[in-house]
N, C-alpha and C positions, 0 to 999 in steps of 0.2 A: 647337537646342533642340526636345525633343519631348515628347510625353504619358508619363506612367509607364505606361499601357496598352499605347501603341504599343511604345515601348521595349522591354516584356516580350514582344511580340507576336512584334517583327521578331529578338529575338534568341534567342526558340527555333526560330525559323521556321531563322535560319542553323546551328543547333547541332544539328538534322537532327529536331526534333520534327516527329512525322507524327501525331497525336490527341490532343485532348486530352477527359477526359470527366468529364461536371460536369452540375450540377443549378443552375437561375437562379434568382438572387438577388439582391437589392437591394446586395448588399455587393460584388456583381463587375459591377454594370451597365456600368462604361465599358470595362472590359475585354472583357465580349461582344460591346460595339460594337464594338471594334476588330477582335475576331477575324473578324466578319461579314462586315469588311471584304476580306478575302486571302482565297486559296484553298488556300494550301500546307500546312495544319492542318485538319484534320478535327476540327469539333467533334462528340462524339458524348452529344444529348442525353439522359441518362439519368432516370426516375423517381424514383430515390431515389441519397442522395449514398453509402450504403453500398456498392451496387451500383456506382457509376462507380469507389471503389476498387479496389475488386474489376479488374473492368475492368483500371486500370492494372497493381497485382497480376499479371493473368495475363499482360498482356504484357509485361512484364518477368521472368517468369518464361520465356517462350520465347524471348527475345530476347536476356537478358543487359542491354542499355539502357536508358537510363532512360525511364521513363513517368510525365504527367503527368497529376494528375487534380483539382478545382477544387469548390468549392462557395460558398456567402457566408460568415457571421457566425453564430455562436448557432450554431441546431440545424442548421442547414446544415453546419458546421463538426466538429460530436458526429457526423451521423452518416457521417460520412468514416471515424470511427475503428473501425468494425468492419474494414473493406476492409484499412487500412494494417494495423492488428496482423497483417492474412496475411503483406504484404509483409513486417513484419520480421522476423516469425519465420519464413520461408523466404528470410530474407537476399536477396530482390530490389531493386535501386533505384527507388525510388518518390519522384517531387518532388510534395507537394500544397500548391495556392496559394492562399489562401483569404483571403475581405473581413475585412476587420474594423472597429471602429466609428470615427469620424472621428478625429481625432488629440487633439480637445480635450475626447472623452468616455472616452479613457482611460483605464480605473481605477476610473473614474467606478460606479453605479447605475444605469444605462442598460441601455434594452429592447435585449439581445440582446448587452451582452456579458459576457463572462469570457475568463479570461486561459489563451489558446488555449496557450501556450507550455508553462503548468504538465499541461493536460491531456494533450497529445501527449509529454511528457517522457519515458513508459516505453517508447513502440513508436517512437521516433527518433533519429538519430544528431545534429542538429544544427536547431532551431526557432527563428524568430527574428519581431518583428516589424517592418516598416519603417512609419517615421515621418516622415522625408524623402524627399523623390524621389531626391537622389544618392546614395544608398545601393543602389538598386536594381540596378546593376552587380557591387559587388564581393559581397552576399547572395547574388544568385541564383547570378552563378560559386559559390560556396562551396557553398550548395545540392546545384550538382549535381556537383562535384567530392565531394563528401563521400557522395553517395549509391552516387556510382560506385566512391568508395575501400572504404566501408564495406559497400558491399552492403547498402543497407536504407532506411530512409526519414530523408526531409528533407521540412520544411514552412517554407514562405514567409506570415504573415499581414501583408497589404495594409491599410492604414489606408482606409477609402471613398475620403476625399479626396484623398488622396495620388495614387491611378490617375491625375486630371483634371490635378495637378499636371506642368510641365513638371522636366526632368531635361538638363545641357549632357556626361551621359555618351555616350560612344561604345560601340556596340554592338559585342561582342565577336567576331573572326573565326572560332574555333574554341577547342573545351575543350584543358585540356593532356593528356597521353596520360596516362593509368594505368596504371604496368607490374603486373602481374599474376602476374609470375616469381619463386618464391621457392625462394633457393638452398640446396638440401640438402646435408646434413651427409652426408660420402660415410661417415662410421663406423657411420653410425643404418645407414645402405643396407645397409654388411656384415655388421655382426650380424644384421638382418635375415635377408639372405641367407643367413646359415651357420644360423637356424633352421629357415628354409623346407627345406634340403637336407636336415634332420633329419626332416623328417617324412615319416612313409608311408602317412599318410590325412589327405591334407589336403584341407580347403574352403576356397571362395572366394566370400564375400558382394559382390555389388554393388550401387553403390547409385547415387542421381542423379547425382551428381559424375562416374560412369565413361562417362555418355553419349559425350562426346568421345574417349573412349578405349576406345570397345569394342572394336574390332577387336584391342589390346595385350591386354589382360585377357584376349580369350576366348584367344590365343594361347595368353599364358602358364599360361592352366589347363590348357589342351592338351599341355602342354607337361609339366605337373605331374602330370596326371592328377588333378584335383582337379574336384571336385562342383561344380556351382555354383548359386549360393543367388540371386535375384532379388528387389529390395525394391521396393515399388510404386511408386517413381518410376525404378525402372532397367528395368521390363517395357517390351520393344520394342528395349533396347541388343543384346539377343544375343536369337537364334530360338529359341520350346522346345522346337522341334523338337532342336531340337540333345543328343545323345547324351551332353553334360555334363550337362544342365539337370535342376533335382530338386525346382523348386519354392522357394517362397517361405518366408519364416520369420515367425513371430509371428501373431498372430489370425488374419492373412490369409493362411497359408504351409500349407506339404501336410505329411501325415503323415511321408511320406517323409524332407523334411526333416528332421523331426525324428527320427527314425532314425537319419539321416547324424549328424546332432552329437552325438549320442549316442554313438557310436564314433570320431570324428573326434579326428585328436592336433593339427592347427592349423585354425585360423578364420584366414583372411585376408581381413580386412575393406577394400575399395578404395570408395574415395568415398561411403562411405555416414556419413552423421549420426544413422540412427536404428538403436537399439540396443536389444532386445527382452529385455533383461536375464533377466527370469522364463524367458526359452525358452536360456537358455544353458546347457548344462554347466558345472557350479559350478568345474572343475580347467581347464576346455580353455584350451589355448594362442592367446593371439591377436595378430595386426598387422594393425595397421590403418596406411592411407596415408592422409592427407588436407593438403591445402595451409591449411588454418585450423585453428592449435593450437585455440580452440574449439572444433570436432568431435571433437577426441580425447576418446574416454572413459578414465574413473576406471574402472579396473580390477585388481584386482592382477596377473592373470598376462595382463596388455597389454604389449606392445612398440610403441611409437608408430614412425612415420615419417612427419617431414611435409617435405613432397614435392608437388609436380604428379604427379598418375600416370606421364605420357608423362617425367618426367624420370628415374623409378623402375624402369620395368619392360621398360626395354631393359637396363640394368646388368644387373637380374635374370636376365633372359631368356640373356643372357651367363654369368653367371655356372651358370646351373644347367644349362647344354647337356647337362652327363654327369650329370642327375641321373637314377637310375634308377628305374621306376615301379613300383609294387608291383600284381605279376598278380591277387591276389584284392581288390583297392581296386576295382581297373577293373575287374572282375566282377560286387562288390556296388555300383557305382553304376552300372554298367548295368543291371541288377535294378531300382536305386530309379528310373532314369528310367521303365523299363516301369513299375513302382507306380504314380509320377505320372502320366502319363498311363490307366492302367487308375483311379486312383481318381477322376480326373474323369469320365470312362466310366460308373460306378458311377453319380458322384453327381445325374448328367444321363438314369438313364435315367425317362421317361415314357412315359404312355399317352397316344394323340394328343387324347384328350380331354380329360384332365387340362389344371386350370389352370397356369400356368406354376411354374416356382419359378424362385428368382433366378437359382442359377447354371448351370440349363439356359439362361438368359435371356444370360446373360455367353458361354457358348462358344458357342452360337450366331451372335452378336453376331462373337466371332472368327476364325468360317467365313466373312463375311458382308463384312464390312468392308474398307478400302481398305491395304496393307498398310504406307501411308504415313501413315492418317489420326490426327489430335489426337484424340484420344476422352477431353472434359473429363469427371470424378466430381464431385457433390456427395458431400457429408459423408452418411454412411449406413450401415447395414448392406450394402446392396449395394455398398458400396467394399470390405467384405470378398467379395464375393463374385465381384467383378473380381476381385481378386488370386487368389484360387483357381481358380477355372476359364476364366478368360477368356486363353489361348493365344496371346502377343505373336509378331510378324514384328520390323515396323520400325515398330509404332505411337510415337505420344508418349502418354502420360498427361498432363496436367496434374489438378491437384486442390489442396485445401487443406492443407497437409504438416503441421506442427507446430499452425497454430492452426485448426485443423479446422471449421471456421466450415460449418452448415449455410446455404442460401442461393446456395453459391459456385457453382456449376454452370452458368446460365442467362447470369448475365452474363459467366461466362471464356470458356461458348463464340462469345458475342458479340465479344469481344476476338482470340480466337482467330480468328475467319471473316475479322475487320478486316486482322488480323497477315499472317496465309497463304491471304489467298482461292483461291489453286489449291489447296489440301489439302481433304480431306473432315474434314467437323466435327463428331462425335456426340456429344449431350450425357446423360448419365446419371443420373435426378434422382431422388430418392424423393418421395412424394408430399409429404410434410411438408415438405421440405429446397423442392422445387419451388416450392411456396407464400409461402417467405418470401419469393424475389423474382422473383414470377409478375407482376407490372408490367412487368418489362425484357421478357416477350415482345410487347407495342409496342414497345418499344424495336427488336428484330430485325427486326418486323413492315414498322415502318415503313425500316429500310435496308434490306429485303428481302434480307435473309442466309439462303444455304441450309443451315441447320442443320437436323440429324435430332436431335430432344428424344424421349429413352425416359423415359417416366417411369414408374417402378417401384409399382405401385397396389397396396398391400395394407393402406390403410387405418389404419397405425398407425405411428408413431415406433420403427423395429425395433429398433433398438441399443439405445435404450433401453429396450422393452421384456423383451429376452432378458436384458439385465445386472439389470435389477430379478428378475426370475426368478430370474437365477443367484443371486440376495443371498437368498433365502427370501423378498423382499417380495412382495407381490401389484401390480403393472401398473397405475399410476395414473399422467391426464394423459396419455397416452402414444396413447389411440385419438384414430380424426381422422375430419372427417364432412367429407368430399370434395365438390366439385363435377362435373359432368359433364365431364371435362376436353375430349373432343372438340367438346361446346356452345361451352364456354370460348377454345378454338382458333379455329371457329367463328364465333365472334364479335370474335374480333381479327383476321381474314378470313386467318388460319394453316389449311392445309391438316391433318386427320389423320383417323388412324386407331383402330380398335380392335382387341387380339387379348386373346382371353377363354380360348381352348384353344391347348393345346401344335401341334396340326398348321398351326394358324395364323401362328405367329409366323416361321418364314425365310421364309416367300413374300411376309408384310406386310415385314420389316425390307428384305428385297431392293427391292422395289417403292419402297420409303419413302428408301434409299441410291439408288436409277437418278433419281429425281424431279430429282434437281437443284433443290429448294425449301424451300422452309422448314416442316417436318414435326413436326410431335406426335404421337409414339404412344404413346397409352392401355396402358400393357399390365400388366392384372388379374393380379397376383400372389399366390404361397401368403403366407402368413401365417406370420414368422420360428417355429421349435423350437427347441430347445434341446440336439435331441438333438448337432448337428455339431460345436457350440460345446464341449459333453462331452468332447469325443472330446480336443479342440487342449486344453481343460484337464486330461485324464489324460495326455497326453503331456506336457504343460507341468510335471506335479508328477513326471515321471518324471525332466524333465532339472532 
């Protein structure tokens, strides 16, 4: 017989949990003691319970595993729920465990509760609460079986008293396996295939899904003689240096691109989920491969295939050995890759005095960096300004995919330094987005994590300022009265920097990357126009 704290303790400790991150509360007190007690769980004390989602979020999104993350009752429990909506709508597994009020105020009018189950219902796959101690067995298996099946979030609410309560369950030896393999339809494969042999200008969009499969995909475009498109979570699977590459699509994607689809007779869409519909050619041809019918889009002239890539694209790669390339394809997308890289060229030239603009800030950043490192985005304009100038090796992105949560930055690169302490960590924040969860750098502060924090200072909420523009409105709510961010640094005894002119910024970024410490740099930015954004909307009303 043992405690429902211990219980929970010792049988994530076996099922291979290595952090968990949470904000203390009256509703988890016996289970902090317990954690206190072992070493084989990092608790990672977070500022706000938003932030520790988050947190889990990122690591689970690099990981694939599941990640837990913890807070009490009441608002402890609300504000978990910014963090989990990332986890579910980038389909990461997320288990979060959270107090709730004793067992015989259930229901009840009582300070601090409400009925967590109804709240967490839309961003979860399975919420439940425990009311008895031996329950706590077959829940939390379910938990995290269900997190791992579904890809998304589960939550456990603990009644106070129940923690303290004993439980005569036996702690579990290991989860069951989750196969992963889903068997395709070998007919989808060959219509497929006999359209692909049809076409004589084809592209090939990647997206997060093909990470595992880069090395197949760049083949088979190799292979095709086909373009290839890059979407912000697949920057890093293939080099752009590489003599395919033509740039990104959608707000974030190069002129080029859009060229290419423009003229282009198939789209072959592999592991990507997000679909820029407004940038597509109303007629083009498209397939898409993805192992979750979910991801398939509603399209009329779509061709689905679901499939594992890797179970896909050696069939292909077979079948199309005699497929023959067409000489002026591979001429004009060698042209578009020179464009691409001449239009960032263009778009990064300055004068050394000149204050920065974002996406000299981004290639620079490219030249600079580790060719292995995590380079976490917040939510920003300057996420579009990665994707367009910022020139991938073998980086990772991580960032907030579907539920774009500004804030996200500060704490994923925390998560991330936790995750991969041998990787280099650079964190990318605007000043707004930075602000929301500028507490978590105590958080870094105090585990002494060497994160490099760029934070983009140009004093305003850009996205949103340029899109009110573009609307005829006039920029309200959107300016921001900043503090001295190096004071700020400063004063959380965070080492930084400032760069104000263009000549300045490789030699601070370089300096700021060899530190090996935990770095804030300041760096004074233009002030978003409107004119670039013009450009992606007359080519957007083209295609």
């Amino acid at each position: 017989m043992i405690q429902v704290a211990q219980y929970l303790t010792e049988q994530l400790i076996r099922w291979g949990v290595k952090r968990i991150y949470g904000v203390a509360g009256d509703g988890i007190f016996a289970w902090l003691d317990e954690i206190a007690k072992q070493s084989d769980i990092q608790y990672i004390a977070c500022k706000h319970e938003s932030a520790a989602a988050m947190m889990a979020s990122a690591e689970a999104k690099l990981t694939g595993i599941p990640a837990v993350c913890t807070a009490t009752m009441g608002p402890g429990f609300v504000n978990l729920l910014n963090g989990l909506a990332d986890a579910h709508t980038d389909r990461v597994p997320v288990i979060a465990i959270t107090g709730q009020v004793e067992t015989y105020k259930l229901g009840g009018a009582y300070k601090q509760f409400l009925s967590q189950e109804d709240m967490i219902r839309p961003i979860s796959f399975y919420s439940t609460t425990i009311a008895h101690p031996d329950a706590i067995q077959s829940v939390l298996h379910k938990a995290f079986v269900t997190a791992m099946q579904q890809k998304g979030v589960t939550h456990l609410a603990i009644c106070k008293d129940v923690f303290t309560q004993t439980t005569s369950e036996a702690v579990l030896a290991a989860l069951p396996r989750i196969p992963q393999a889903i068997y395709p339809d070998r007919m989808e494969i060959e219509l497929a295939s006999e359209q692909i042999a049809k076409a004589q200008k084809p592209l090939v969009l990647l997206g997060i899904g093909a990470r595992k499969s880069a090395d197949l995909c760049l083949k088979l475009a190799e292979q095709l003689g086909a373009g290839v498109l890059l979407s912000l979570g697949a920057k890093g699977t293939v080099d752009e240096s590489h003599p395919l590459v033509i740039g990104g699509w959608g707000e974030g994607g190069s002129e080029t691109a859009l060229h290419a689809l423009a003229e282009a007779d198939l789209l072959l869409i592999l592991g990507a989920s997000w679909f820029p519909r407004a940038f597509l050619p109303k007629k083009l041809s498209v397939i898409q491969v993805d192992h979750q019918p979910g991801s398939i889009h509603a399209h009329p002239y779509l061709q689905s295939v679901t499939a594992e890539l890797d179970d896909v694209l050696p069939i292909w790669m077979r079948r199309l050995q005699s497929h023959r390339q067409d000489g002026a394809w591979q001429e004009q997308i060698k042209r578009w890759h020179e464009g691409f890289g001449e239009e960032t060229e263009q778009a990064v030239i300055q004068q050394a005095s000149e204050q920065v603009k974002p996406q000299t800030l981004m290639h620079t950043l490219g030249g600079v960096v580790h060719e292995d490192a995590i380079i976490v985005l917040d939510t920003g304009e300057h996420t579009i300004w990665f994707n367009r100038a910022f020139r991938g090796k073998r980086q990772t992105p991580l960032f907030s995919g579907k539920w774009r949560t500004m804030g996200f930055g500060l704490p994923a690169a925390v998560a991330a330094k936790l995750t991969y302490p041998e990787k280099q960590v650079v964190c990318v924040a605007g000043d707004g987005g930075f602000q929301m969860n500028l507490a978590e750098l105590m958080t870094a502060a105090q585990l002494q994590l060497p994160i490099v924090i760029l934070v983009v200072n140009n004093g305003t909420l850009g996205l949103e300022e340029v899109k009110m523009s573009q609307a005829g409105l006039i920029p309200f709510g959107v300016k921001l009265c900043n503090p001295d961010f190096q004071q700020l640094a400063n004063a959380c005894g965070v080492s930084s920097k400032v760069v104000k002119e263009v000549q300045a910024l490789e030699p601070v970024l370089r300096e700021a990357l060899a530190a090996d410490q935990l770095t804030l740099v300041d760096i004074h930015c233009t002030s978003p126009t409107l004119t670039e954004r013009k450009k992606q909307i007359s080519f957007q009303a083209q295609a």
